[in-house]
N, C-alpha and C positions, 0 to 999 in steps of 0.2 A: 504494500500500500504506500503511494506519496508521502512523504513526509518522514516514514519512519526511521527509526535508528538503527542501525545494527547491531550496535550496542544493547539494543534492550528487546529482549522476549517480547514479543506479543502478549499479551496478558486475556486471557476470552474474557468478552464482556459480561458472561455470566458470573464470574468472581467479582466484578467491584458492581454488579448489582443483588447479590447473594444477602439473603435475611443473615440481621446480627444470629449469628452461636449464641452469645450470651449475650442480654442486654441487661442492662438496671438491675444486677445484683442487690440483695439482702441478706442479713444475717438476722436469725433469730436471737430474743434478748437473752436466754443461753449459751449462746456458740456451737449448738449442736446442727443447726439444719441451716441451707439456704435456697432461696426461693429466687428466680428469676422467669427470666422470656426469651424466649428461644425460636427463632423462624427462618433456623438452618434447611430446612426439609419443606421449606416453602409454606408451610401452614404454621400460625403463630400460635405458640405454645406457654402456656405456664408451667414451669419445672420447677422439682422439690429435690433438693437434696441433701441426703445423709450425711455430714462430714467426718462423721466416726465409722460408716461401712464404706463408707464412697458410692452408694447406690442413690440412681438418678431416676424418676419418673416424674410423667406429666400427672397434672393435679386437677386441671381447668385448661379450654380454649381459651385462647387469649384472645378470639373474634367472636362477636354475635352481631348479627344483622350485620347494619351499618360500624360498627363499634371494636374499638381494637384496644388491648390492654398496652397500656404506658407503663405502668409502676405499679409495682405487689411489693404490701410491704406487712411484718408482722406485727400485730396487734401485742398477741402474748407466742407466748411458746408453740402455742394449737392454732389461734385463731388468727388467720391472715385480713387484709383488705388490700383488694385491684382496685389501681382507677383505672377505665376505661373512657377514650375518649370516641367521639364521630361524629355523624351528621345528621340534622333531621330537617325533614320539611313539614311545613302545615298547609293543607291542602294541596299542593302540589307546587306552593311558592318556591320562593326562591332558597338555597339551601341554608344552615345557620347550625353553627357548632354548640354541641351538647355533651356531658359527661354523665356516666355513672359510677355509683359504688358498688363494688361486689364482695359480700366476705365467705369466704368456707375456710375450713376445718383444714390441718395438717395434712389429713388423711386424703383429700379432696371430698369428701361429704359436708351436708351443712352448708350449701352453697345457696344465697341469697342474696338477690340483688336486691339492696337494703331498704332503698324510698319506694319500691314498686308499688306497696298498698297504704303509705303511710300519709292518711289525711286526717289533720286538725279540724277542729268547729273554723270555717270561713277561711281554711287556708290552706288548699289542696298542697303541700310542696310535693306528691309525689309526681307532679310537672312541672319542678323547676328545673329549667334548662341545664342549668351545671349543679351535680349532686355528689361532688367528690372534694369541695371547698373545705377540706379539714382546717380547723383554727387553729386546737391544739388535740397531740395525741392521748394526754392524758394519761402518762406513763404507769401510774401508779392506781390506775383505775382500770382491771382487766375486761371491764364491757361496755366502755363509753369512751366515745370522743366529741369532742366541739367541731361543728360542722357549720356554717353560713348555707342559708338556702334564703333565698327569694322566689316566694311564692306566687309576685306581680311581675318576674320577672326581671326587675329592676333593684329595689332595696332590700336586702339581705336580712333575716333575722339569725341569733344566735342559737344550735337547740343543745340539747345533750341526745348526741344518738346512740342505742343500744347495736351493739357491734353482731349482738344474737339473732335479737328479736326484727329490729329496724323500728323501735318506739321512739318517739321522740318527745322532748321534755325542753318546753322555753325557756332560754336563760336570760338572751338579749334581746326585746322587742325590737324591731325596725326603727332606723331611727334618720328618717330622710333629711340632706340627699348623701349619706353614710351608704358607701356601694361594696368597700372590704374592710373587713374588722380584723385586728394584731391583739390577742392577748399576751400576758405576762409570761414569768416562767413556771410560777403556780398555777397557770390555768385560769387565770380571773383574766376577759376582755376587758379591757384598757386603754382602747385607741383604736379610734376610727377616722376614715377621708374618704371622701366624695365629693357630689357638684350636681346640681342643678343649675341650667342653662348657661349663664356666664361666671357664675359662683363656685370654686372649692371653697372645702371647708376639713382643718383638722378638727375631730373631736376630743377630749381625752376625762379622764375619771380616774379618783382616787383609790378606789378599792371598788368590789365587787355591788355595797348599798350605798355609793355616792354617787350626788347627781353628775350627770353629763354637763360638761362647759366647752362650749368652744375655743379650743386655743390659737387657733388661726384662721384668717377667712382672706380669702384673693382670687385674684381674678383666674379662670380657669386655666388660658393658657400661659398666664405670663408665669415667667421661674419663683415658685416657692423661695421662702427661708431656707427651710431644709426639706429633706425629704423621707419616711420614716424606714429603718429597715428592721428595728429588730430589739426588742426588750434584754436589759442587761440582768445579770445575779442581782443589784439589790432591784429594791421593788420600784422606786419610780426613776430606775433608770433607762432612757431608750439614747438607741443609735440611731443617729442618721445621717445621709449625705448634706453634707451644705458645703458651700468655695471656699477653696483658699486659694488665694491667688486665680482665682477664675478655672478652677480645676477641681471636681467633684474630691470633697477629700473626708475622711469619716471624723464626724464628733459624738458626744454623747452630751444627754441631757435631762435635767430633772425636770420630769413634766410636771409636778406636785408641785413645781418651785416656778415654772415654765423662766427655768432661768439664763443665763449665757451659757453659752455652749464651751467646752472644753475640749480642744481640740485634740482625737486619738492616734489619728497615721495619715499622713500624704503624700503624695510624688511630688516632685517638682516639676513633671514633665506631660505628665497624662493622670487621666483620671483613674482614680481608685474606683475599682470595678463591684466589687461585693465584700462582703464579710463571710470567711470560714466560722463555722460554727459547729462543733465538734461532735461530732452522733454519740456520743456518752451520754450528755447532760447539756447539748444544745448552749455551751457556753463559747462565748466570743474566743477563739484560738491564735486569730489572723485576720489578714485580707489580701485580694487579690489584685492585684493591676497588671498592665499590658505595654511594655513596648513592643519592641517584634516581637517577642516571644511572653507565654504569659510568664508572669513570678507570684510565687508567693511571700508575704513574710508573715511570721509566725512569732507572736508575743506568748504562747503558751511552749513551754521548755520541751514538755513531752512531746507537746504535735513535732518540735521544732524535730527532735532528735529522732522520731521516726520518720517525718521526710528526707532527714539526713542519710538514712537508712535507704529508704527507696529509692533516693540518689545514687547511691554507691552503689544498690544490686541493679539498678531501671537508670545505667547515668545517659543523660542528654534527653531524658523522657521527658514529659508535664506527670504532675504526679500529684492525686487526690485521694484523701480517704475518703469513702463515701457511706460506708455506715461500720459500726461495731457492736459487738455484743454489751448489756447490760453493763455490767464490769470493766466494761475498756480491756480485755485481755486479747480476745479476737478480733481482728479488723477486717475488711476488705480495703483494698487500693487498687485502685485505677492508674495506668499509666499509657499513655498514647507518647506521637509524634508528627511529625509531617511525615515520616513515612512511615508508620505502623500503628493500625487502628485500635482501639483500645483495647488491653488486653488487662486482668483481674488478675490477682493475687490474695492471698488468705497472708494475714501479717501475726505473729506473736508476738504482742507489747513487750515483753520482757525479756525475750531474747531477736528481736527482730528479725527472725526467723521467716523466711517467704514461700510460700505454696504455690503453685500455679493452681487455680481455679478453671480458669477458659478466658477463650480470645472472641471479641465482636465478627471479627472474620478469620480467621485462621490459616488458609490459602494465601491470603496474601501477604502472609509473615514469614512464606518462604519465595517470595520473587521479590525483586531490585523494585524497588519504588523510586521518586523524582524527588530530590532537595527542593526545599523551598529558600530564595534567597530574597532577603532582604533589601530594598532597594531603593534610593530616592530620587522621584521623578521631577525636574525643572517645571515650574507651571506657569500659566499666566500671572502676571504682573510682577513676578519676579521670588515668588511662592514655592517652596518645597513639599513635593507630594508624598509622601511614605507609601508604599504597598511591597510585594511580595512577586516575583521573577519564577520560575519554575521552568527550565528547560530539559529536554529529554536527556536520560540517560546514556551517557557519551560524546554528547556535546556540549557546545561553550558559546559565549558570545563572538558574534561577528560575521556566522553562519550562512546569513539571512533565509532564517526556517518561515516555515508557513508559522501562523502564529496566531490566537485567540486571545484579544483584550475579554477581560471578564472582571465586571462591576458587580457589587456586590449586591444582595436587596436591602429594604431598609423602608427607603434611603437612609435613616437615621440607626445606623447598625453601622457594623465595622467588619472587614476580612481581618483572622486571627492566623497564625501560624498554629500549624495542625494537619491532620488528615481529613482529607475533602476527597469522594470517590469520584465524583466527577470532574476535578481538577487533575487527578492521578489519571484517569480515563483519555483523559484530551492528550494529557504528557505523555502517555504511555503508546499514543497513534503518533508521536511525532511531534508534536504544536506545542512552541512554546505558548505560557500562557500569562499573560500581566493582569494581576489584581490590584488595584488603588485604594487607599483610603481616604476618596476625595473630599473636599472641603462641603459640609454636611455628614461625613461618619462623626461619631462618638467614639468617646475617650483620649481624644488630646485636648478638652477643653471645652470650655464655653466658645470661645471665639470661633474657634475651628468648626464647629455644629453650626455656631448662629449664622455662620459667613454661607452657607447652603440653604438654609431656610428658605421656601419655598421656590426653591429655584433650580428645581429637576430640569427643564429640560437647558437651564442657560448654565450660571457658575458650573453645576455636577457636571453638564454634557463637556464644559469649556475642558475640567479637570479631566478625564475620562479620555475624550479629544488629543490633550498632552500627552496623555500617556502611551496612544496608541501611534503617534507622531517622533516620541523618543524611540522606541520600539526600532522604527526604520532608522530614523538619525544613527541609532547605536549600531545600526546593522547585524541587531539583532533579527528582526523580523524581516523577508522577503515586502516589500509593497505593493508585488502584485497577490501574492498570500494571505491576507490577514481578514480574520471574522471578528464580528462581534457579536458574545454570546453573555444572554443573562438570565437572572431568574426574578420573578418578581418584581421590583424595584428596578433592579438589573435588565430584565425583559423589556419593560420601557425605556431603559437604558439604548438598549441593541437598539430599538425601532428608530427612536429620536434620532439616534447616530446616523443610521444611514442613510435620514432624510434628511439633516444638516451635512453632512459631509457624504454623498454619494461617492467622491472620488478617492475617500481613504478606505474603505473596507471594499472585500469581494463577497460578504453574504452575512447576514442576520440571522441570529435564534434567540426568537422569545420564548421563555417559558412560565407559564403562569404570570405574562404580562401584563401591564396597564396600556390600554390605547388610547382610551377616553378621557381626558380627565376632566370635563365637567362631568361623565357619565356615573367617575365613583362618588363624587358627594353624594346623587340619585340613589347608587348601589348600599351605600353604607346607612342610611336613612333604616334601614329594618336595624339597627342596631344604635340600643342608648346611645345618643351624643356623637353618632357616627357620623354623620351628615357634616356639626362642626368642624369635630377632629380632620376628619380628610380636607375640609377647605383649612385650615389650618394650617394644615402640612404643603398643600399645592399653591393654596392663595385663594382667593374668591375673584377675581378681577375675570370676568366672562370672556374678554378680548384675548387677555396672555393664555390665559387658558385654553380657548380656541385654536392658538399660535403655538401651543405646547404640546400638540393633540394630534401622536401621528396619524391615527383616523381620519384627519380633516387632510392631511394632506400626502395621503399615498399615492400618489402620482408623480413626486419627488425622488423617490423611491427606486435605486434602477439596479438594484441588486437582487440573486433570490432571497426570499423569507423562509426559516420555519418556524412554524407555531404549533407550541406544543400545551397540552392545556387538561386538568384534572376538571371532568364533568361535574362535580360537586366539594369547587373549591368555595371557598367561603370568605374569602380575604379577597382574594381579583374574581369576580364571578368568569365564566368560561365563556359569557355573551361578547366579552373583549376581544377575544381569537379568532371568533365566531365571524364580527364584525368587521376585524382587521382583515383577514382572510379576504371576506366580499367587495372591502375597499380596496386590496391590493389588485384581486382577480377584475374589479372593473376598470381599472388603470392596466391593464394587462402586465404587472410584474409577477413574475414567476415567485410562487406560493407554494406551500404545504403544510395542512395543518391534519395534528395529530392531539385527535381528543382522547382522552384515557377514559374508561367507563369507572364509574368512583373514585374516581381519585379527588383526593384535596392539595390543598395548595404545596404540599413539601411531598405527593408523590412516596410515600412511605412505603408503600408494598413492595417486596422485589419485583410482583411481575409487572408493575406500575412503572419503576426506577427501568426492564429490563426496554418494555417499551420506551422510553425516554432513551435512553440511549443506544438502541440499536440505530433510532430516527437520526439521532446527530452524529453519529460515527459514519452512518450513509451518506449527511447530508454535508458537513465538514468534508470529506474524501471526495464527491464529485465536485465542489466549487472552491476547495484547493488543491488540491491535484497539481501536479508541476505541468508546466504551462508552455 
């Protein structure tokens, strides 16, 4: 095939679209069994396993209907809970994501899917759309947790749910416009945020019989003081984001006191990404930030010394605990790369002792994968772009390969260094491939974010634009070579581009793209304050939007297109592909669209993923092809 390496095996594309082996591991509060999700064999599975026999069986499908499981996690020793996420329609509208709870037994018996029959006097919640909102697990309580349901759809109440039965029991009445509620680390709700129309609002409370006060009120889209992530050890301590130096950095603060903030960990360079918080006892451990690569740092001794550990056995990995037993003796850890997908280990706190558990994919941890490099792109007005370089295995700059610019989605998101199958897929045919983190990603800043603010298709296109222009300058990329491919965000990315600049790309792939964009504020309207949000994001001004809308203008257009598109996505509806597709075909530019039957916006199934890229490894290969 064009493009290829010699250097590097062919990889079938059944391998980097093959279901994870292991996903979302768990350990029981014991350290005797572990529970995950498995859809190596094509059909997603819930698996239990012994870690004292080493014996492994399914317990539960992880699909019903519409609905696929994400995370099983254990309750007590016996009794599990799956969330399950998917899609539902009401009368045959338009689609809208929904979640449930499922709990059974160790054994796999006792299987109940929890809200199915549970209705209050005047408050049906066993139809609230998302029923997997745990508050708090409530450790110390083996048949209850805190769960948020909204029964209107909108403002959530607090209950007590029985993990057995699926009874439920009011704790926190609805309390509008309060849309997600954060309790303590006893289990007492303590802080709430929401918005009606132009309004946020913090709530917060003393204790479990104190009244509610508003501790902050502003306007919905403008930036917060802070922002809340997470209740500390004592009781009216919480963490949250708020700037320093225009850079999200972590404070904490006494809501009881609603007093200044004391400032806990910052970067100087990029925004602090989350808080580690430790699966023992859910206490503050660290936090995370990002330059090319992620880092942690770790203010608790023990976490510090068993990442040290997973260092030295996992060295040049990224490397997470992600849950432990009761006791902090057992652990699991995660460690990935940019080129090795995540693979599990079983850790012993005390002698840091490591197990291999299972790998997300396992095949491809015995073939050559593509380095991801680091790279800073020159931009308009004299601006430095960061993103990430990835060339086929055996070659170097200066080449000039075929090559794929690839923008990320978001727009307000970031490309991370890590392992990405579709980015290893494209490397792995030959194409280099350039990722940006253009001016509108998150994490180097306020400035860096607000400087893209509604401005898809001009500053992002401008960035995106550079980068696919150094490409050639560096003679890295071929110029008669070069695609651009995105997903979502990114997908509007691809379209925009090659009706701004016809004469820098040889061919376009949207996937799960925007075409329209006065069509999403329309689209987003079935959802709370979605209507706003999206003009928010795009702008409201009817003209620019018009002007920003490659719908309006594919007849500019003089490359092929493909469009690739999940029939019950929920974030870009599939009437975009639909539509783009008829605009391009009445313009007579060469089109292909490839609708997937259930799929949603991230295309999760392998035979979903396998569809997706058999489409673009066909459609890359005929319109770059050596010339």
């Amino acid at each position: 095939m064009s493009g290829s390496s010699a250097a590097a095996p062919r990889i079938p594309i059944e391998q980097f679209a093959a279901g994870a082996e292991m996903e979302a591991p768990r350990i029981s509060p014991d350290g005797t069994h572990l529970v995950y999700i498995s859809a190596s064999s094509g059909v997603r599975l819930v698996m239990l396993r012994d870690l004292q026999s080493g014996q492994t069986r399914q317990v539960l499908r992880g699909t019903g209907g519409s609905f696929r499981a994400t995370l099983c996690d254990f309750k007590t020793d016996n009794r599990l809970l799956c969330h399950f996420e998917g899609v539902l329609r009401s009368g045959g509208a338009r689609p809208f994501p929904a979640s449930r709870l499922v709990a059974f037994n160790r054994d796999g018996n006792g299987v109940r899917v929890l809200l199915q029959n549970s209705l209050l006097p005047g408050q049906p919640v066993a139809f609230a759309q998302y029923q997997d909102r745990i508050v708090h697990w409530l450790p110390h309580d083996p048949h209850h947790v805190l769960i948020e349901l909204a029964y209107n759809g909108v403002f959530p109440s607090v209950y007590r749910l029985d993990v057995d039965t699926g009874a439920l029991r009011l704790v926190v009445p609805a309390h509008p416009p309060v849309v997600t509620w954060i309790a303590d680390h006893a289990g007492v709700v303590r802080f709430g945020y929401g918005f009606r129309d132009q309004t946020a609002v913090y709530v917060a409370r003393n204790g479990p019989e104190a009244p509610w006060r508003t501790l902050e009120k502003f306007k919905r889209f403008e930036r917060a003081r802070f922002e809340p992530l997470a209740f500390g050890a004592l009781p009216n301590q919480l963490f949250v984001f708020a700037p320093q130096q225009r850079r999200a950095a972590v404070w904490e603060m006494d809501i009881g006191e609603n007093s200044d903030f004391r400032l806990v960990f910052s970067q100087p360079e990029v925004d602090v990404e989350a808080l580690i918080e430790w699966p023992t006892d859910w206490h503050v451990a660290g936090f995370q930030y990002e330059t090319d690569r992620r880092h942690t740092f770790y203010i608790d001794p023990q976490a510090q010394a068993i990442d040290s550990a997973l260092e030295r056995a996992r060295p040049g990995a990224y490397h997470l605990v992600v849950d432990a037993s009761r006791n902090g003796s057992r652990l699991i850890a995660m460690s990935t790369s940019d080129v090795a997908p995540p693979r599990y280990d079983l850790l012993d706190a005390a002698s840091h002792e490591l197990t291999p558990i299972g790998e997300q994919n396992p095949g491809l941890s015995r073939v050559q994968l593509a380095r991801m490099q680091s790279v800073s792109v020159p931009g308009p007005g004299g601006i430095t772009i960061p993103g990430y370089l990835t060339l086929p295995v055996g070659t170097e700059r200066g080449q000039r390969l075929p090559a794929v610019v690839f923008p990320h989605g978001g727009p307000y998101a970031r490309d991370s260094w890590g392992y990405d199958p579709l980015l290893q897929l494209m490397v792995n045919r030959g194409y280099a491939v350039l990722q940006l983190n253009f001016r509108g990603s998150s994490g180097y800043g306020e400035e860096w974010k607000d400087a893209g603010h509604q401005a898809w298709g001009s500053i992002m296109n401008d960035d995106i634009t550079a980068g696919a222009r150094w490409l050639v300058d560096q003679k890295i990329a071929d110029p008669a070579r070069m695609c651009i491919v995105g997903w979502s965000y990114g997908g509007y990315a691809a379209l925009i581009g090659v009706e701004k600049q016809p004469e820098l790309y040889r061919c376009a792939v949207s996937i799960a793209g925007v075409s329209d964009m006065l069509q999403l504020a329309r689209d987003d309207e079935r959802f709370y304050g979605g209507k706003e949000a999206a003009l928010e994001s795009t702008g409201a001004d009817k003209a620019e939007l018009q002007a920003e809308s490659p719908i309006l203008h594919a007849s500019r257009i003089r490359v092929p297109v493909l469009l690739v598109h999940g029939e019950d996505d929920t974030t870009v509806l599939a009437q975009h592909s639909h539509d783009m597709a008829r605009a391009l075909s009445k313009s007579a530019v060469p089109n292909e669209l490839v609708l997937i039957k259930e799929g949603e916006h991230s295309l999760l199934r392998p035979d979903m993923r396998l569809a997706l890229y058999r489409a673009l490894e066909a459609f890359l290969s005929a319109n770059l092809e050596q010339r």
